[in-house]
N, C-alpha and C positions, 0 to 999 in steps of 0.2 A: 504493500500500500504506500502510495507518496506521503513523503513526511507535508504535515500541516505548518504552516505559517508560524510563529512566536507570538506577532502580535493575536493571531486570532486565540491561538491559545491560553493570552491574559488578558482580556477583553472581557469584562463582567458582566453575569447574566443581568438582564434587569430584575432588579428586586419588586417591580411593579404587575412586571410578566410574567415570570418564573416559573408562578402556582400557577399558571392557565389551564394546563393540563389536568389539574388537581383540582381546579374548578368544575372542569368539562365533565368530567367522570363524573364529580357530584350534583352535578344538573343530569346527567345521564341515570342516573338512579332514580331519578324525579325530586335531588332536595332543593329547594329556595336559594339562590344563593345571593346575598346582599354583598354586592360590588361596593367595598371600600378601600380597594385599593388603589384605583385611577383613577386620573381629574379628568373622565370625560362626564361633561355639564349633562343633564337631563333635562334641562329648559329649552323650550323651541329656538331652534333657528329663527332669528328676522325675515318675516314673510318677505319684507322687500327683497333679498338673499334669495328666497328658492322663488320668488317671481323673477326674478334674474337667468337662475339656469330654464323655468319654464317659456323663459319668452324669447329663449335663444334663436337669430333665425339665420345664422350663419350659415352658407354653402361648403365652406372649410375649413375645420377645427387646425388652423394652422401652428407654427411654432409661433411664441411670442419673443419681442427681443429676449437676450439673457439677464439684460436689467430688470425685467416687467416691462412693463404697459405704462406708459408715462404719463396717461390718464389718471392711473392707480397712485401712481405716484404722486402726480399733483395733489390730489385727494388726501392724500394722506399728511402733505402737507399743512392743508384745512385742520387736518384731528389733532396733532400734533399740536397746533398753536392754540390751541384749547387747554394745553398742557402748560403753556408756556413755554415751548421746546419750538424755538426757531432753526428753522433749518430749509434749503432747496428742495426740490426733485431731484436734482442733482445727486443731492448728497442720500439719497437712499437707493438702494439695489432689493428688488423683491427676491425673497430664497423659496426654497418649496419646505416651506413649515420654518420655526426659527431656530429648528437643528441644526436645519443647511446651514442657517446665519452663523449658529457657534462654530460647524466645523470649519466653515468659510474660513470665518476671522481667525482662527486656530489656525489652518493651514498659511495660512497669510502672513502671520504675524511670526510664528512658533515654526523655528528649526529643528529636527531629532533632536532630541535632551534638551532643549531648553525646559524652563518650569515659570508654573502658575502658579500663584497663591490663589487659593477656594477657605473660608470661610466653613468647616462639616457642623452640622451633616448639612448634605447638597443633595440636587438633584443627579441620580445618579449616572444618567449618559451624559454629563460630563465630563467622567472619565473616561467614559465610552469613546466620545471624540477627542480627548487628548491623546489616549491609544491610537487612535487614527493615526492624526497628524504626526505620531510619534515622539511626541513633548510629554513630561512628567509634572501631574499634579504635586503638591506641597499643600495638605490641608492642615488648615488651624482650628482646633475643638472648639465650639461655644457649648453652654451650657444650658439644660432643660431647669435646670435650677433659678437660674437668671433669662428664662423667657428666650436661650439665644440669641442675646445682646450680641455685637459687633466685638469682638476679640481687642485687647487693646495695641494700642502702637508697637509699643515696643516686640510683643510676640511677631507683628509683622516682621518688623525689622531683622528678629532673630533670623528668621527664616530666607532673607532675602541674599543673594549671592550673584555672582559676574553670570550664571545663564537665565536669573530671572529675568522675564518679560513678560510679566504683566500681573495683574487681581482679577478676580473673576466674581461678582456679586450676582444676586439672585432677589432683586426688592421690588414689590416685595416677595418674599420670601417662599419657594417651593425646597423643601418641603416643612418649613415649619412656621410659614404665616407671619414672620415678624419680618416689621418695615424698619430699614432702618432711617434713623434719626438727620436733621439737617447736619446736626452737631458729629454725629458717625459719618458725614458724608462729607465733611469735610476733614478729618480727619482723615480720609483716605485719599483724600485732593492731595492734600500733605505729604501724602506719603507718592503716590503718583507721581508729581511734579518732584520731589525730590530726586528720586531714583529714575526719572526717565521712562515711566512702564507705561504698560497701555492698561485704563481701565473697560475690561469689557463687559458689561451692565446691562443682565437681564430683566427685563421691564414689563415681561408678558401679560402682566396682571395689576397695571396699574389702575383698572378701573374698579380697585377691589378693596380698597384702603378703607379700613373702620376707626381710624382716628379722629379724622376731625381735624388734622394737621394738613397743612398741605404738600402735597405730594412731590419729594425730590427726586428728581428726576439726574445720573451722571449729566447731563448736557445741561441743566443751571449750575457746573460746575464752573467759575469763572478761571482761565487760567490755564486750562488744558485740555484746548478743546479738539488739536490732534491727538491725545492721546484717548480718546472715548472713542468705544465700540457698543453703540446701542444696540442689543436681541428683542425683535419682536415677533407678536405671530397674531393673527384674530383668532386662533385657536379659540381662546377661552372668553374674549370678551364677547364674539356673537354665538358661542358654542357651535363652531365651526372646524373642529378640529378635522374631519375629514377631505377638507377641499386645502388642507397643505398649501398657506397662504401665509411666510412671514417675510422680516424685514431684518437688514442686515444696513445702520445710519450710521456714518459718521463724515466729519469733516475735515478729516484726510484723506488727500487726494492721489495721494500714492498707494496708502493702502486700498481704495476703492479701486486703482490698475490694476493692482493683484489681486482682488475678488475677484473681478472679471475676467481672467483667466481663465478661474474656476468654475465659474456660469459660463463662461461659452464651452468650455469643456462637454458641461451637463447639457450643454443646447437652452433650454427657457423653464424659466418653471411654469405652474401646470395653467393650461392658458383658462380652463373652464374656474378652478378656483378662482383665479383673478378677476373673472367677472362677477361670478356672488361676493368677491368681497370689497370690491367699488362698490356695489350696491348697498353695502351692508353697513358702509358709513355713514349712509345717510338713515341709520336706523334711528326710531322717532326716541326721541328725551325718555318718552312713559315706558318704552319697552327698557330700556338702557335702565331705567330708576328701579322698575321693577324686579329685573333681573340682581340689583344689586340690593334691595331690601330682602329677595327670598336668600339669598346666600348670608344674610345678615342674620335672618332669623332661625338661618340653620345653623350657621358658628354658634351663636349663645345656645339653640336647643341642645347640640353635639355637646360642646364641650361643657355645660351642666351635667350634661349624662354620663359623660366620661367621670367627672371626680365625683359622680356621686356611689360609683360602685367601690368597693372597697379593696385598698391598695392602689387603684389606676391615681394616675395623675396626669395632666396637663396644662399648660399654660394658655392663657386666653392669644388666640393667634391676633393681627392688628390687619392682617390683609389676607388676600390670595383665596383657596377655600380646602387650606390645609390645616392642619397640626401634626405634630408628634407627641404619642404618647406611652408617659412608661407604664408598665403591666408588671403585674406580680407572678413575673414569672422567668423560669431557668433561663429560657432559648426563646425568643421571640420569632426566630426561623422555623425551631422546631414547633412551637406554638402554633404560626399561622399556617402548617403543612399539617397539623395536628385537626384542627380547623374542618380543614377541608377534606381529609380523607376517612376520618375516625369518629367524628362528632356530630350529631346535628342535635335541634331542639325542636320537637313539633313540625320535623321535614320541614328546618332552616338551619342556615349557615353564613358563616361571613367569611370573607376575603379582606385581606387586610394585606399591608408591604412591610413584610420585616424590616425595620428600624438601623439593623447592618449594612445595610445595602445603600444608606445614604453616608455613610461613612467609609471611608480606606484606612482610618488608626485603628490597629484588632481588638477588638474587646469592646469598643465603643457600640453605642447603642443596641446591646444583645438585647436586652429586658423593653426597645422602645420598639414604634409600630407609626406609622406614616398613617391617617386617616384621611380622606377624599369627602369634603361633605357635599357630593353630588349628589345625593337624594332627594326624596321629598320628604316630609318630617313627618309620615305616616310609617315611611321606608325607616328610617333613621331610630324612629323608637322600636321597631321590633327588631335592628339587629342591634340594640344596645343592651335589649335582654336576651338574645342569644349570646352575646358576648357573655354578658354577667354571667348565664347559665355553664358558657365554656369554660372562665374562668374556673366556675366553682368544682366542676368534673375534671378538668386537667389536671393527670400526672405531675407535673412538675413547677405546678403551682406552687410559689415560696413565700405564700403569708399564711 
């Protein structure tokens, strides 16, 4: 048999994925299974959106440029300055979803062995595409203790050396909902601008902020404005994740030569997406409000329910429509494999993303669990008493 690649051979499963199979069988026996462990949204798509691909009347589903549609672009434009985030068409390159964006700028930026400073636990194809690109992650632990507060200076600095280039943030925050602060965000200006690095600043979910604060964004960072790589996707703000629709912004103009490279490589990203998702900008205020008061009133329903079982804990997230949380128990891997092969309550069960998986330091978050509160709050209370119920039957429960 031909020997297989290195890289493919260190290339981590998704901890999101993993159990699919573990799932399938247990839906294949006939049990319930309460999907909590990915963010795909259960709220309608923007009718404007699939009136878009219904009303298609093109004779040619052609390539689009490899930048996008500079319709799309301009448009986005528009959204953007709603943000306070000025910037051209110019300055943005559509990706197919804002994976492409991270591998993009990854590939772009990052030589074999150079490194990234990541902030754990993270989202974990991060790693995924630093494997890619061949560049080595360098994560910094924050703490469930401290809500996952932003790591302070100095830690960075420990870690920073002659192949670093660059920080990699996630705000707000997948997988664990916390936004960080103007005052953490400038702190990492400080540190950027000192050392020269690029910051690359995942933004997926800025429409998801429960503060009350307003929303920093890398690009109101004053000072360093070649060194910002904005990640975006409509993935989650129109629940659109299947039409593989993101953004890869910044205002360097060299590095936008070498993305392009890499998009004409790929040929265009996917030309049908890019029409639902011009469309989908123009999505009305009340859909946009409502969609963000029901994920409001699923974070507080979730995470009541979460500490009121005994042992779990979690911190109140501030955005996104994640959390992590700890569990009373041995193996959080073995727990949510546990889960799903051995256990049900009244033919139900849950899925959940072991808590390991958003880490690369060993030992970190065995006893934690990633939760996805995509459900509806009908959903959400009965897999939080099959939870309870798991808890209380699991083997290797340790309270």
């Amino acid at each position: 048999m031909p020997q297989m690649s290195v890289r493919g051979e260190v290339m981590p499963a998704s901890p999101i994925r993993k159990l699919v199979p573990l799932a399938n069988e247990a839906k294949r026996k006939g049990i319930k299974v309460y999907h909590l462990n990915i963010g795909q949204p259960d709220i309608p798509t923007p009718e404007i959106g699939l009136d878009a691909v219904r009303d298609i009347r093109r004779e040619i589903l052609e390539y689009s440029p490899s930048e996008g549609y500079k319709s799309l672009r301009e448009k986005l434009v528009s959204y953007y300055a709603t943000f306070n985030i000025n910037i051209s068409a110019d300055d943005i390159i559509i990706t197919t979803g804002g994976s492409e964006a991270v591998l993009f700028s990854f590939m772009a930026c990052l030589d074999p062995g150079d490194e990234i400073i990541v902030p754990e636990p993270a989202y974990a194809n991060y790693m995924a595409f630093a494997i890619s690109a061949g560049a080595v992650i360098k994560t910094i632990p924050s703490s469930i203790e401290d809500g996952f507060a932003l790591p302070s200076f100095d830690k960075f600095e420990a870690l920073i050396s002659e192949r670093t280039r660059g920080i990699l943030i996630c705000n707000p925050n997948n997988p664990t909902g916390y936004i960080y602060s103007k005052e953490e965000m400038e702190r990492l200006k400080d540190i950027v601008r000192k050392y020269d690095l690029f910051l690359f600043s995942d933004e997926v979910y800025r429409e998801f902020c429960y503060t009350g604060a307003p929303y920093v964004s890398a690009f109101h960072l004053e000072g360093i404005e070649d060194n910002v790589v904005l990640i975006d996707s409509v993935s989650k703000r129109y629940s659109e994740c299947g039409i593989r629709i993101g953004a890869l912004i910044t205002k360097n103009k060299a590095l936008r030569n070498h993305v392009m490279k890499f998009c004409q490589a790929r040929l265009s990203p996917p030309l049908l997406g890019q029409v639902v998702a011009e469309a989908s900008i123009d999505a009305s205020q009340e859909y946009l409000q409502s969609t963000y008061d029901e994920y409001l009133a699923r974070r507080n329903f979730l995470i009541n329910g979460i500490n009121a079982i005994p042992g779990c804990y979690t911190p109140m997230p501030m955005g996104a429509f994640y959390t992590m949380a700890k569990l009373p128990v041995d193996d959080a891997d073995k727990f949510c494999a546990w889960c799903l092969k051995e256990f049900q309550y009244e033919g139900q069960t849950v899925f959940m993303a072991p808590g390991s998986g958003f880490y690369t330091t060993p030992g970190l978050g065995i006893n934690q669990v990633r939760l996805a509160y995509v459900l509806n709050r009908e959903d959400l209370a009965k897999a939080l008493v099959v939870l309870e119920k798991a808890l209380e039957a699991y083997p290797g429960r340790t309270l």
